[in-house]
N, C-alpha and C positions, 0 to 999 in steps of 0.2 A: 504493500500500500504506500501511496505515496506522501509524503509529508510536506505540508505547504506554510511556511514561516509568513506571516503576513499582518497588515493591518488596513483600517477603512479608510485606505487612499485609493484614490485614482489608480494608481500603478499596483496597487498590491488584488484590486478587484479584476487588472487584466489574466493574474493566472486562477483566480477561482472561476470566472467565468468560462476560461478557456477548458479547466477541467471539468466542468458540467458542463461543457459543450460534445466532449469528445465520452466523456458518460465512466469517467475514471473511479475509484476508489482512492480518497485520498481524505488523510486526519489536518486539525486543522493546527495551528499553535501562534496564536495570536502575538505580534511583538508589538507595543504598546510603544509606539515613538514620541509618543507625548512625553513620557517617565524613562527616557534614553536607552527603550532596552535594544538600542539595536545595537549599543555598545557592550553589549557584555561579549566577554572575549568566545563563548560558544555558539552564539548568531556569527562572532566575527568570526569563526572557522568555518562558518561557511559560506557570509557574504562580506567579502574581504573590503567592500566599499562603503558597511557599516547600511546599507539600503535596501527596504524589504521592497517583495519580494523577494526570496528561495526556496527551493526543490529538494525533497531529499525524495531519489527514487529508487530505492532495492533493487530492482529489478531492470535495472540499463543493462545495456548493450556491455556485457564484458563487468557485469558488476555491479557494485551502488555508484550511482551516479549524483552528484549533487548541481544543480543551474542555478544561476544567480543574473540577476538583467533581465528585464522584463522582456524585450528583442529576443536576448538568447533562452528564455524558459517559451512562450512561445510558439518558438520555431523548432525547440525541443520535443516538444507535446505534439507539436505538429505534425510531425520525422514521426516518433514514438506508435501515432492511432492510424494514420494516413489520411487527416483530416483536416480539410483547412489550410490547405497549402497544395497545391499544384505541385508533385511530384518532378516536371519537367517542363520546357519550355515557356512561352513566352506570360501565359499565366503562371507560374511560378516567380519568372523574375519581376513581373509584378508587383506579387505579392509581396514579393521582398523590397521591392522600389519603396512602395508604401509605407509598408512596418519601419523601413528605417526611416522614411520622411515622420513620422509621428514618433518613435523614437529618438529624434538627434532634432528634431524642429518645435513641431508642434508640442511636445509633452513637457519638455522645459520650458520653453516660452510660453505655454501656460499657465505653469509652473511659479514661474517668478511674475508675470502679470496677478496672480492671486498674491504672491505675497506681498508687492508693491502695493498695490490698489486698495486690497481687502486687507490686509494684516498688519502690516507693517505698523511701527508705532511711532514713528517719522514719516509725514507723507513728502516723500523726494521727487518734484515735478516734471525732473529728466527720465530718472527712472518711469515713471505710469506716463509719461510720452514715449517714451522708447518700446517699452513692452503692450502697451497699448497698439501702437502701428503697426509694430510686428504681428502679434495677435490677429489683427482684426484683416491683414495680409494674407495670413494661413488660413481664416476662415474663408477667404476669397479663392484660394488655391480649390480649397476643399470642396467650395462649391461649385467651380469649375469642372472637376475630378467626377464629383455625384451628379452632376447635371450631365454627362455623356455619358455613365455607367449607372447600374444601380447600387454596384458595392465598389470599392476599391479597386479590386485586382479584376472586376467583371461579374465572379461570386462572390458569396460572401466568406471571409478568408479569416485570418491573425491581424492583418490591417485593418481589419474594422474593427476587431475585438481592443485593439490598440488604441487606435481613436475615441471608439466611443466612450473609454471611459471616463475620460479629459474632456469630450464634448459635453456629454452629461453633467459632470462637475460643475463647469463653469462657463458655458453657452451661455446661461439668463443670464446670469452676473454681468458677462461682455456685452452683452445686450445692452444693460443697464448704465454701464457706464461709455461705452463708446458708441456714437451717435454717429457716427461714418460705417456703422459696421454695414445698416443695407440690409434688406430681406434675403435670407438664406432657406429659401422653399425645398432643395436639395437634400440640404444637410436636413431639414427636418424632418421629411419624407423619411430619410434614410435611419435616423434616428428614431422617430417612431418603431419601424419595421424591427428595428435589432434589440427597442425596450421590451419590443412584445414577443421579444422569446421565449420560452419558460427557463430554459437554460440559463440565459441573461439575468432573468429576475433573481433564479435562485441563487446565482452566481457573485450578483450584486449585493446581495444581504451578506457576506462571505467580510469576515468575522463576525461572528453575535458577541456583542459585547456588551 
């Protein structure tokens, strides 16, 4: 069974969804990052960048296997069920195009748009115009993307599981404060369609706490 280190962020709901997607068996062990435990040195032996999500899976290929990165857990699960990922060609690469465009762009620069805007306890005007413009750029990529396909990769793939959970987070909130952002009819279509999974939903409740 596999064991999934996690907590109710954006990134730690992309691999509980992904395992109720592919219909796994997997215990759950919540790391509370509010109360630092991503530093204790037994999370850090296995997520060496102190950041949850990670995978402990018995049963890899050649042994127990542990993933850490939400890209590389993922793409793992992926490999692992045969689901969710285009085994070869041009829908594979893809899917892969994507998953790292929402990995290296969108889920950070979301990321720090929450913390500047929402959080922060200094509001720095460079900052929430920098991650604002950028934000509200990617949401324009995005709906570029969903307005000729209906998922990501063509199906619905790890790039959407990727996405959506950073759209879902914090789409209103962008909404809310950026006024250039523009109707995104696409992205909501598509969002819709991925909240009414059932997989999704249970996937998204993924730690009870």
């Amino acid at each position: 069974m596999i064991t999934l280190y996690t907590w109710t962020t954006p990134n730690g709901r992309k691999a509980s969804v992904m395992l109720e997607e592919i219909g796994a068996e997997y215990a759950v062990k919540p790391v509370n990052i509010g109360q630092d435990e991503q530093f204790d040195p037994a999370f850090l032996a296995l997520s060496p960048n102190n950041k949850i999500p990670a995978i402990v899976d018995p049963d890899g290929e050649g042994g127990e296997r542990v993933v850490f990165e939400t890209g590389a857990i993922l793409t793992y699960l992926a490999e692992k069920s045969g689901r969710f990922l285009a085994p070869s060609g041009r829908q594979r690469d893809e899917g892969l195009e994507w998953l790292f465009w929402s990995s290296s762009s969108l889920s950070p620069m979301l990321g720090q748009w929450s913390y500047f805007v929402l959080r922060a306890p200094e509001k720095v005007p460079a900052a929430i115009e920098r991650f604002t413009t950028e934000a509200v750029r990617l949401f324009g990529v995005l709906e570029k993307r969903l307005a000729a396909e209906p998922y990501l990769a063509g199906e619905y793939s790890i790039a959407d599981i990727a996405t959506f959970t950073w759209v879902k987070a914090v789409g209103a909130k962008l909404r809310e404060h950026a006024s250039d952002l523009g109707e995104t009819p696409s992205i909501d279509r598509w969002a819709r369609e991925i909240e009414a999974r059932p997989a999704v939903q249970r996937g998204m409740a993924v730690p009870k706490v």
